[in-house]
N, C-alpha and C positions, 0 to 999 in steps of 0.2 A: 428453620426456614421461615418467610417470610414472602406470602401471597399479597398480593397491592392489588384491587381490583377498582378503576373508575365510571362511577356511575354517574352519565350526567342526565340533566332534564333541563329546562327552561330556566330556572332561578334556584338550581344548585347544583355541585358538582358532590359526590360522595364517591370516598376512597375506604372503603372497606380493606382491611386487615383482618389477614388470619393465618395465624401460627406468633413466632417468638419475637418479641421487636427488641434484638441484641446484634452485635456483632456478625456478623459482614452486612447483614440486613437492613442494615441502618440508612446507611450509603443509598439505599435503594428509597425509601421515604424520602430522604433529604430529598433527592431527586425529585420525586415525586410530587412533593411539597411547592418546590420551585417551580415545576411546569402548571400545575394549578394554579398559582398563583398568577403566574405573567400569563392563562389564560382567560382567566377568568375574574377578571377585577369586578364586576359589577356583578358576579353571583356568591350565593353563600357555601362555602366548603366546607362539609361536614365530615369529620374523620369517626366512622363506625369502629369502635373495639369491641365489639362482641366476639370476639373469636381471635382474641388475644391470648396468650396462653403465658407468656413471660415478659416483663421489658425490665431490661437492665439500664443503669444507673442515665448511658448516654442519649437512650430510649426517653428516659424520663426527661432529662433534656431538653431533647427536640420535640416532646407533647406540651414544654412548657416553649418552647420559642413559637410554637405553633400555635400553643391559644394566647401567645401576646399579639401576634400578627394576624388574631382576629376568627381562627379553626373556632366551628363548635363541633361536641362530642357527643356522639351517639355509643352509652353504655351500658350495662356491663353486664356481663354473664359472670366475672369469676369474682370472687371475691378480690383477690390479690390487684385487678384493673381497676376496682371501684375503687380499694383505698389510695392506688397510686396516682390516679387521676384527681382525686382530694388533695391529694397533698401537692398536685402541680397547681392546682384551683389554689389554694394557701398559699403558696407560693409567688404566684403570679399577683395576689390581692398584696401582699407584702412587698414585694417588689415594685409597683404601683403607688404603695402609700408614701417609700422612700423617696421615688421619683417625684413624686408630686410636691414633696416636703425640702425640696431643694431649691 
C-alpha cells in the first residue's frame, strides 16, 4: 500500500509518501504527480521519502521523470531509498550530459 499525503504552504507543495511505491500504487503517484504540477507552477514540490519502505523498478522511474521535471527530495530513513534515489540522482546527471552533448 501506498499513502499520498499533500501538504501545501505558500511556496511549496509536499507530497509525503508512506508505505511501498510498486505496483498498483504507482498509478496513484503518477496522478498525483500530474495534479501538482498543473497546480502549482510557480511553487516548489517537494516529494518526502521518509517512510518509504520499497520502490520497485517502475517506482524508480517515475522518481527519475519526477526529478527531471524539476521534484526535490526530502530523505531518507531507509537505507534501500537513500541508495535508490542516488542512483536516480546518476542517472538523471547522465542522461543530462547525453542530451546536452547532442
Amino acid at each position: 500500500m501506498l499513502k499520498i499525503t499533500a501538504i501545501d504552504n505558500e511556496h511549496r507543495r509536499t507530497l509525503v509518501l508512506e508505505g511501498r511505491l510498486v505496483d498498483p500504487w504507482i498509478a496513484e503517484l503518477e496522478r498525483s504527480w500530474a495534479e501538482a504540477k498543473r497546480a502549482d507552477g510557480t511553487r516548489t514540490i517537494v516529494v518526502d521519502l521518509k517512510d518509504v519502505t520499497a520502490i520497485s523498478q517502475r517506482g524508480e522511474n517515475l522518481l527519475f521523470q519526477m526529478m527531471a521535471d524539476g521534484a526535490t527530495f526530502n530523505c531518507c530513513r531507509g537505507v534501500l531509498t537513500k541508495h535508490v534515489l542516488q542512483q536516480v540522482e546518476r542517472r538523471r546527471e547522465t542522461h543530462s550530459r547525453k542530451v546536452g552533448n547532442q
